[in-house]
C-alpha positions as CSV (number, residue, x, y, z in Angstrom):
1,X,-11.6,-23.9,-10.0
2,X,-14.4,-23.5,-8.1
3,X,-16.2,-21.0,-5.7
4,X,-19.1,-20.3,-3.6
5,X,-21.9,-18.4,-5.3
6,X,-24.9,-18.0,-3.1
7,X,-24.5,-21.1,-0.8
8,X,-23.9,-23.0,-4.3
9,X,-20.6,-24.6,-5.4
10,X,-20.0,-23.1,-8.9
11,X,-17.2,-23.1,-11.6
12,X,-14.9,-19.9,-12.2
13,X,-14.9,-18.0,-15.7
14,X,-11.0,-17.8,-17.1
15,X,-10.9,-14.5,-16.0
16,X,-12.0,-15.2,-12.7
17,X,-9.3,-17.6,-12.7
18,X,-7.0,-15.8,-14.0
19,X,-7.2,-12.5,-11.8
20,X,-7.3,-15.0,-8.6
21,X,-3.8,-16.0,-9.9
22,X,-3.0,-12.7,-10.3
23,X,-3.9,-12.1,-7.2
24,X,-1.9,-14.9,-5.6
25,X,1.1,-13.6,-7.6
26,X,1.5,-10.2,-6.0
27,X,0.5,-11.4,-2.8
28,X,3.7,-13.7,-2.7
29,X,6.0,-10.7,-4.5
30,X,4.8,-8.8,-1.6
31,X,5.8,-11.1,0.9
32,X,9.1,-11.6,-0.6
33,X,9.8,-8.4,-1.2
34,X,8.1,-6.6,2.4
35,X,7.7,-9.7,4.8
36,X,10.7,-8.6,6.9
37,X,9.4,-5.5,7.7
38,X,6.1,-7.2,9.3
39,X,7.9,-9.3,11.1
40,X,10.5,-7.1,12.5
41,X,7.7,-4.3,13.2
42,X,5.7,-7.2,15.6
43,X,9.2,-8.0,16.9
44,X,10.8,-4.6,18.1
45,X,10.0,-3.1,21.6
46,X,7.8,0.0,21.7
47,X,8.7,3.2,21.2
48,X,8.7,4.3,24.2
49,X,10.4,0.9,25.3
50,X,13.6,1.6,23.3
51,X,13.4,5.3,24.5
52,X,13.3,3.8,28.1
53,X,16.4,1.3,27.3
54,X,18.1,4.2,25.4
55,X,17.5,6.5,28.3
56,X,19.3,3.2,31.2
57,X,21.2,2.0,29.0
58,X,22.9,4.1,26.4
59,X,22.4,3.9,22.5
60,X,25.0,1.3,22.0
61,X,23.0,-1.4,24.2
62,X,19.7,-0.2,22.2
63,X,21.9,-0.7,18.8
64,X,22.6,-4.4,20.1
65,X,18.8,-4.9,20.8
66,X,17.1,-3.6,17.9
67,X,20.2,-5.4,15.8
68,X,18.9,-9.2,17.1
69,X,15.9,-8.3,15.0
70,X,17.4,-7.4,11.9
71,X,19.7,-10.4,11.8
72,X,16.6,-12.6,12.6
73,X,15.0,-11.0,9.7
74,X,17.2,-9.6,7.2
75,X,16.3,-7.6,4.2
């Protein structure tokens, strides 16, 4: 592998190489392991959104709401 030192192209050390790996590894753990909760998080109305729906429409229509996005996404 190869990286950019200084504007100049140069070759990795083994255990530059290998921590970058490392790296990579955990990164993808961490995806598999907590992606869902990113994604539901950027997918669930506000706070005070399901507050407001809560508030017109009862909990059981806010259950059925917040329940889409844990069937999208599911642990």
């Amino acid at each position: 592998m190869e990286k950019m030192l200084n504007g100049v192209v140069v070759a990795m050390t083994e255990a530059e190489e290998a921590a970058r790996n490392t790296e990579i590894a955990a990164s993808v753990a961490d995806e598999a392991a907590n992606g869902y909760k990113r994604k539901r998080a950027n997918e669930y109305p506000t706070w005070q959104g399901q507050l407001d729906d809560i508030f017109h429409n009862g909990i059981d229509s806010w259950k059925a709401t917040i329940q889409v996005t844990k069937d999208k996404y599911p642990k």
